[in-house]
N, C-alpha and C positions, 0 to 999 in steps of 0.2 A: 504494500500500500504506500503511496505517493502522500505524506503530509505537504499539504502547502503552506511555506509561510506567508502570512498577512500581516502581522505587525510583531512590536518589541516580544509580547508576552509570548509568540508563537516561536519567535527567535529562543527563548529562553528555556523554554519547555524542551524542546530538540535537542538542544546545544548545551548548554548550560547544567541542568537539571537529568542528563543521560550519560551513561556512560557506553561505551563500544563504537561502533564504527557507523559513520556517515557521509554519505555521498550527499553533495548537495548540487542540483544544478540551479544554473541562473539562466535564463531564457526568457525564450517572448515568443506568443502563439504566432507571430508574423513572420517568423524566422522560419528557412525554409532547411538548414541544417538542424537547426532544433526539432523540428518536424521528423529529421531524418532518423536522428539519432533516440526521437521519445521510445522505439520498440527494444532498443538494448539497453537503454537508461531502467524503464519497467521488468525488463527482464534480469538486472543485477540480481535482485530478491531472489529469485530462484535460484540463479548459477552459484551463489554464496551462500543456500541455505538457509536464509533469514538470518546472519553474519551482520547482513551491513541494510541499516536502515534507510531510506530515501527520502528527502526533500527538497521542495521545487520554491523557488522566487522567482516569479514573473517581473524581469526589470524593468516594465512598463506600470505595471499599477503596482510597484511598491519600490519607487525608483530610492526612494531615501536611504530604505534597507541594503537597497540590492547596491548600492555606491559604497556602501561599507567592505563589501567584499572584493571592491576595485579589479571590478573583469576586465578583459583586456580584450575582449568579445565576446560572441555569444554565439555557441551555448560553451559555459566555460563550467565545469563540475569539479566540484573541490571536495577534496578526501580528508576525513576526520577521524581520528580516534580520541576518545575522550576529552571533548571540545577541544584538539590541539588539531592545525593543521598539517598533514602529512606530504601533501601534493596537490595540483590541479592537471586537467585536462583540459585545455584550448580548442574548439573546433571539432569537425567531426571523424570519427574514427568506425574503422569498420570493425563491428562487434568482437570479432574474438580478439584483436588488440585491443579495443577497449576494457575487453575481460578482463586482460593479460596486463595489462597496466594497473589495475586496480587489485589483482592480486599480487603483483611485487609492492604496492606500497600497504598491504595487511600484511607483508614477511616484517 
């Protein structure tokens, strides 16, 4: 399941307030690689066995949030263990390196 963040308190709940692993992307429904990439973004869940939890910020309707996390495009997913960040992912990648990149940064 995809949590979306909407504001500080949804920020906090995910991040803050969890511990384990998170993938988070930042996107926009306009975006036509974010489009590309939403079927192996939803599908991490499965390939990591509920390992690594999911969350989405739409950098359009929560542009204040999503500047905190200073993407350098879009769709930019940034990898979390216990609110620290591990890594990000720039752009789009085809599925099984996008696997393969998000399991070298759980080693």
């Amino acid at each position: 399941m995809i949590t979306e963040i909407h504001s500080d308190a949804d920020l906090d709940r995910e991040f803050v307030d969890k511990k384990g692993f998170v993938l988070l992307e930042l996107g926009a429904s306009w975006c036509r690689p974010c489009q590309v990439m939403a079927p192996a973004f939803t599908a991490v869940e499965e390939e990591f066995k509920g390992e690594v939890r999911l969350c989405r910020i739409d950098v359009d309707e929560v542009e204040e949030i999503a500047d905190r996390f200073a993407p350098q495009g879009i769709p930019t997913f940034i990898f979390y263990k216990d609110g620290k960040e591990l890594g990000r992912i720039i752009g789009y990648r085809q599925k099984n390196k996008f696997f393969e990149d998000i399991a070298k940064m759980m080693k």
